[in-house]
MARBA-3410 file (N, C-alpha, C, O; in Angstrom, 1 decimal):
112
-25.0,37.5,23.3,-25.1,37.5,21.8,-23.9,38.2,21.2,-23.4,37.8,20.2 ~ -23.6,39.2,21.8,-22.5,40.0,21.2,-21.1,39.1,21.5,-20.2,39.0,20.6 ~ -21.0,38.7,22.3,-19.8,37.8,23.1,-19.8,36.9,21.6,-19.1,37.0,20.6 ~ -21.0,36.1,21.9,-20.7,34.7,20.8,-20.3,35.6,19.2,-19.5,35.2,18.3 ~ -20.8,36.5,19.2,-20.6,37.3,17.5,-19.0,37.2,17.4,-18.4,36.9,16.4
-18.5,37.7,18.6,-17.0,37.9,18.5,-16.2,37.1,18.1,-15.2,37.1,17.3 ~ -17.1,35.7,19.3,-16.0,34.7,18.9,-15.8,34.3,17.4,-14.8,34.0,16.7 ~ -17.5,34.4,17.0,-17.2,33.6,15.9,-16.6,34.5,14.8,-15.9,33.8,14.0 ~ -16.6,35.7,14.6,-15.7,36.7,14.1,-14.1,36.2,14.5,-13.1,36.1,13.8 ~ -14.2,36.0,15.6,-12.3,35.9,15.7,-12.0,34.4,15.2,-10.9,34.3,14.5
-12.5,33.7,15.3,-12.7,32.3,14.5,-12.8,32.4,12.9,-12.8,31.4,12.2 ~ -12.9,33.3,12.6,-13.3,33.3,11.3,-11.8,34.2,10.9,-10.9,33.8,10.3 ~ -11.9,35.4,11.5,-10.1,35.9,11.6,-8.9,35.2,11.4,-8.0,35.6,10.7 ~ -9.0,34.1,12.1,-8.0,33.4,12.4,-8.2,32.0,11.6,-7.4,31.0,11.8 ~ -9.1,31.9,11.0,-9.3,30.9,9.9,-8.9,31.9,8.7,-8.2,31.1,8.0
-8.9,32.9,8.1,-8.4,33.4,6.9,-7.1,33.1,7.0,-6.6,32.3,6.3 ~ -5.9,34.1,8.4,-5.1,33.7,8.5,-4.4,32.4,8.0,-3.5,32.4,7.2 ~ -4.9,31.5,8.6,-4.8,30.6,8.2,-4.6,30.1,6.8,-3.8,29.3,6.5 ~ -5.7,30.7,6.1,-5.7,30.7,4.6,-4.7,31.2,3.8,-4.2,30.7,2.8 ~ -4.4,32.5,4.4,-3.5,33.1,3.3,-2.3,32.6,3.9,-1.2,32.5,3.2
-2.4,32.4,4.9,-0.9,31.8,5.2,0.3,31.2,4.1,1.5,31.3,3.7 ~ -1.1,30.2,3.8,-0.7,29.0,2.2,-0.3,29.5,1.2,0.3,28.7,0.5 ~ -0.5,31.3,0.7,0.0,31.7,0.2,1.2,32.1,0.2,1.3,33.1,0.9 ~ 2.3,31.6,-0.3,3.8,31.7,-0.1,4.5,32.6,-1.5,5.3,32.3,-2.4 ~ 3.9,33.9,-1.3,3.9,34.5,-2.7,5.0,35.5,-2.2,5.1,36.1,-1.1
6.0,35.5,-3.5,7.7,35.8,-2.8,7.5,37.5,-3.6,7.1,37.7,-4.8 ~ 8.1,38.6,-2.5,8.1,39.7,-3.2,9.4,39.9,-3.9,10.4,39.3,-3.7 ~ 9.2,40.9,-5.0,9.9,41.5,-5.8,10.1,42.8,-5.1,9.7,43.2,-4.0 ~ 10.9,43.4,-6.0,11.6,44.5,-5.5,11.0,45.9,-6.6,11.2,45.9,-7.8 ~ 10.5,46.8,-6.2,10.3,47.8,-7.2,10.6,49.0,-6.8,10.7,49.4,-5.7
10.7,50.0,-8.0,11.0,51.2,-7.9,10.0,52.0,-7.8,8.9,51.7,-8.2 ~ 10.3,53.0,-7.3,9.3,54.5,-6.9,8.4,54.4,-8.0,7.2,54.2,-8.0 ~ 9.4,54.6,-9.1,8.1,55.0,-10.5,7.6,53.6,-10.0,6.9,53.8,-9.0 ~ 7.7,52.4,-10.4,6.9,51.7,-10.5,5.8,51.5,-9.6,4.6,51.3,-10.0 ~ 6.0,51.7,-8.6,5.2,51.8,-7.1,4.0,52.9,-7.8,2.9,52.5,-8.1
4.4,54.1,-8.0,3.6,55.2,-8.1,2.7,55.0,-9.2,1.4,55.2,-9.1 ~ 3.7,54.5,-10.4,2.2,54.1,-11.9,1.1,52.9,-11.6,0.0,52.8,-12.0 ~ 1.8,52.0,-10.7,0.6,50.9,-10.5,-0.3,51.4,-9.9,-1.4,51.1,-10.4 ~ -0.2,52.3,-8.6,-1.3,52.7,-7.9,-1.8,53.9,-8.4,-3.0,53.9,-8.6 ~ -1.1,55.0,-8.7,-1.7,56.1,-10.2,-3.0,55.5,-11.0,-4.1,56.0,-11.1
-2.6,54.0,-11.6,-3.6,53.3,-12.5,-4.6,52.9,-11.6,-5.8,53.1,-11.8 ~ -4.2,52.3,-10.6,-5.2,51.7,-9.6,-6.1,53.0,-9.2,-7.3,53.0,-9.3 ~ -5.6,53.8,-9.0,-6.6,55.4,-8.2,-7.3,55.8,-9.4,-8.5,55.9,-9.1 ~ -7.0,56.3,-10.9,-7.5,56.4,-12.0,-9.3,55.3,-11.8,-10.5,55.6,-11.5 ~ -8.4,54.2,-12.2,-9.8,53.5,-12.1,-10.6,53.5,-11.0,-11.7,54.0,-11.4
-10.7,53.2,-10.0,-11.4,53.6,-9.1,-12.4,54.9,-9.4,-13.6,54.8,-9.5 ~ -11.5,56.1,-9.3,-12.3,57.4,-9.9,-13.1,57.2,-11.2,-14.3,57.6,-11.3 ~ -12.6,56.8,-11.8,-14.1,56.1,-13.0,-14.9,55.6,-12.7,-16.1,56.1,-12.9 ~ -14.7,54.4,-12.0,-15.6,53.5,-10.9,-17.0,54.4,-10.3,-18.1,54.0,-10.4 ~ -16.6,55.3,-9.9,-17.0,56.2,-8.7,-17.9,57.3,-9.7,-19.1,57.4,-9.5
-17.2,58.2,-10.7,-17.7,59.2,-11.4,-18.4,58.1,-12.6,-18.0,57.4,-13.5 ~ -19.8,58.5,-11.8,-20.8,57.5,-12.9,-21.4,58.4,-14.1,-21.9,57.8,-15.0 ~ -21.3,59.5,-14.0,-21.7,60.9,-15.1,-20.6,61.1,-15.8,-21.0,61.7,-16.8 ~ -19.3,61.0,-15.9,-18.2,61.2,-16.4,-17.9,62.6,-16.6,-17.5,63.2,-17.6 ~ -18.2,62.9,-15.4,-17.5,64.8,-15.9,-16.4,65.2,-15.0,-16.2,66.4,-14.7
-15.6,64.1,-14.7,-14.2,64.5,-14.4,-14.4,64.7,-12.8,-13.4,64.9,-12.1 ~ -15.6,64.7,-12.1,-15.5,66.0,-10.6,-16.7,64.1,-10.0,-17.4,63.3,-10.7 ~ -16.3,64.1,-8.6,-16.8,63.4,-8.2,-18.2,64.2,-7.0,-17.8,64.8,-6.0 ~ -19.3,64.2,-7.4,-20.2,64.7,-6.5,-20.8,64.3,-5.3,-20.7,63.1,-5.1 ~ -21.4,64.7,-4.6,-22.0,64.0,-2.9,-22.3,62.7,-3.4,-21.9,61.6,-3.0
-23.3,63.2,-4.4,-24.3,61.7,-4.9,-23.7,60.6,-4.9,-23.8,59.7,-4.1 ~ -22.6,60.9,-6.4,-22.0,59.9,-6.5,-20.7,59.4,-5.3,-20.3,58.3,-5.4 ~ -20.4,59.9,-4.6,-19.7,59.7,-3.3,-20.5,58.7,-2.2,-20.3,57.7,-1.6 ~ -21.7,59.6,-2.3,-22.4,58.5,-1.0,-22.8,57.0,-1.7,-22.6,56.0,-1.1 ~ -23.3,57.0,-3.2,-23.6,55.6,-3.8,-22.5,54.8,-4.0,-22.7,53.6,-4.0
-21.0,55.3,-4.2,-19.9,54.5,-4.4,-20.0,54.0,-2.7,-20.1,52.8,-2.4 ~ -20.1,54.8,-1.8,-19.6,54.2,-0.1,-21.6,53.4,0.2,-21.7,52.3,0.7 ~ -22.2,53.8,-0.1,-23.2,52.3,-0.5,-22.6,51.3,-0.8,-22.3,50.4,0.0 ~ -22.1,51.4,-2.1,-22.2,50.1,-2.9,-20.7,49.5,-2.0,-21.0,48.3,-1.8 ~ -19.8,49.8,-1.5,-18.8,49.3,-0.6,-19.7,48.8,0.8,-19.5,47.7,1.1
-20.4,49.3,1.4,-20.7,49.2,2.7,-21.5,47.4,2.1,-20.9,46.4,2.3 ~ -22.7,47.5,1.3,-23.6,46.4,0.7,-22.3,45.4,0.5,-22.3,44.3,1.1 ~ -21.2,45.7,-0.1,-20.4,44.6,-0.4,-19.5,43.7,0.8,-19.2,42.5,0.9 ~ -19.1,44.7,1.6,-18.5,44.4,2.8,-19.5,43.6,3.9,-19.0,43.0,4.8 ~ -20.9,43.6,3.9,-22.1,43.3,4.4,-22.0,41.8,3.6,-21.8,40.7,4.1
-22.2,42.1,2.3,-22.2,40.4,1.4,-20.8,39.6,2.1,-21.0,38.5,2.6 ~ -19.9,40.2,2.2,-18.4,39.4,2.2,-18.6,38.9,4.1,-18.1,37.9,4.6 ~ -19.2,39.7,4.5,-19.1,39.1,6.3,-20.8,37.8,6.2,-21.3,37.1,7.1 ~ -21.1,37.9,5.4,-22.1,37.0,5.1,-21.8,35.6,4.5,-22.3,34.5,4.7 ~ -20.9,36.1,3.9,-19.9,35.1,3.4,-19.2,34.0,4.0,-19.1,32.8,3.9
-18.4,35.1,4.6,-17.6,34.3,5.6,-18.6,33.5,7.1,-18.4,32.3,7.5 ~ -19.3,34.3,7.5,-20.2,33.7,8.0,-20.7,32.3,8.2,-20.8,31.6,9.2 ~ -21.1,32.1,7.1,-22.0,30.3,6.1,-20.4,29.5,6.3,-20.2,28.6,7.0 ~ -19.8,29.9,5.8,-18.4,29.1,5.7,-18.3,28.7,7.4,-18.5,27.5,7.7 ~ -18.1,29.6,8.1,-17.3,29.2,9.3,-18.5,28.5,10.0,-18.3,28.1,11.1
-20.0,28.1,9.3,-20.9,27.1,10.6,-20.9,26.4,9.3,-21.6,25.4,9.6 ~ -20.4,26.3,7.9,-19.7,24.9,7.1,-18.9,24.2,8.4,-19.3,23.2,9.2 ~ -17.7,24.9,8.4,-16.5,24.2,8.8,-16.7,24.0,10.5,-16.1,23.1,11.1 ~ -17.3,24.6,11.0,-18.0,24.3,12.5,-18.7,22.7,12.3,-19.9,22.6,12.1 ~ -18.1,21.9,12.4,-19.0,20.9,11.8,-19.4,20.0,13.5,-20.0,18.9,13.6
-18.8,20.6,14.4,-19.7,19.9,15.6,-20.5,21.4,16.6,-20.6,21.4,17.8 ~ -21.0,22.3,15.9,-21.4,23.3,16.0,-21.6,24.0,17.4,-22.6,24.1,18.1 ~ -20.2,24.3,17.6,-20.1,24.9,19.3,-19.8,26.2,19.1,-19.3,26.8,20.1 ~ -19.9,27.0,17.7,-20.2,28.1,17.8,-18.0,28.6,17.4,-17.5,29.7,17.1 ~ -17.3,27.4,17.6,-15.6,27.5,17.2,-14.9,27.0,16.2,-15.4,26.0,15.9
-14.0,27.3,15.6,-13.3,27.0,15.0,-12.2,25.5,15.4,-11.1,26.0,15.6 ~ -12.2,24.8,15.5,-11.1,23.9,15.7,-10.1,24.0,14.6,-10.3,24.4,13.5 ~ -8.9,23.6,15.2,-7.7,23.5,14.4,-7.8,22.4,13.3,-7.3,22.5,12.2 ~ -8.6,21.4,14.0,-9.3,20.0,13.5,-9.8,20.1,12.3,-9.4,19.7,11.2 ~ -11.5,21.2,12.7,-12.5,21.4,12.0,-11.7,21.9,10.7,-12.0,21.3,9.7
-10.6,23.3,10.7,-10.2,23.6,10.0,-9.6,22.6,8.9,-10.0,22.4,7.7 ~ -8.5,21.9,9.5,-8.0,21.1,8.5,-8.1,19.9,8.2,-7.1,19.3,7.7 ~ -9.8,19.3,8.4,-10.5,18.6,7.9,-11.4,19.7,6.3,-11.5,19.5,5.1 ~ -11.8,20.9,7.1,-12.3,21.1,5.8,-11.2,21.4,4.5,-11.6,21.3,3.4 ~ -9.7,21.9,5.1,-9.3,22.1,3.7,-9.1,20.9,3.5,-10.3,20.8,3.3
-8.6,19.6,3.3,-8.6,18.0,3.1,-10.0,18.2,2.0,-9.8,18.2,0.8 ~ -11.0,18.1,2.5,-12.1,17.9,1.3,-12.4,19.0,0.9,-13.6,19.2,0.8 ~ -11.5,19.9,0.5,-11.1,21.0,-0.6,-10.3,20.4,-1.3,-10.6,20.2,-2.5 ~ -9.6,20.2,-0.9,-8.6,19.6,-2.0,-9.3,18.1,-2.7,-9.0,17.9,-3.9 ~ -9.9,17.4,-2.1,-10.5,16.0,-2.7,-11.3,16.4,-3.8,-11.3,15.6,-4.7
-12.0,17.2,-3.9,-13.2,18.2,-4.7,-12.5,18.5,-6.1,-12.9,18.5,-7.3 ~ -10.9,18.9,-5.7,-10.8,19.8,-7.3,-10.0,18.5,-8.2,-9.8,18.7,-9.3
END
């Protein structure tokens, strides 16, 4: 049971790959400041996110319900991917084909 979990986890690995691959998104070049204010902003919000009482100090409480509400989401998102990869399993041997794969993006693309 655990063996087959794997595979289909590495199948599913290697089908995102695949995914983002397609993304051909070209970097830019940035500076320290810039580096530092984007993620400054990014860590700001988050800590709001997280301090649900707004008094500036992050507590156990709110610490363990924020890593709840992450753990529940990360549970939804492998649930997720899950349904998808016995979608695209479409002769259900538990793998991913290279086939299976790019038959299903094909009627992704016919869809939009």
């Amino acid at each position: 049971m655990i063996l087959k979990n794997m595979k289909i986890f590495i199948n599913i690995l290697i089908f995102s790959i695949l995914i983002s691959s397609n993304a051909n998104a070209e970097f830019k070049s940035i500076t320290k400041k810039e580096y530092l204010d984007r993620n400054l902003k990014a860590l700001e919000k988050r800590f709001d996110l997280i301090d649900t009482n707004k008094d500036q100090k992050i507590d156990a409480k709110e610490n363990e319900a924020w890593r709840q509400k992450i753990i529940n989401a990360r549970k939804a998102q492998a649930k997720k991917r899950a349904e998808l990869a016995k979608k695209i399993d479409t002769n259900k041997d538990g793998k991913l084909s290279k086939e299976e794969i790019e038959n299903f993006k094909k009627s992704q693309k016919t869809k939009k």
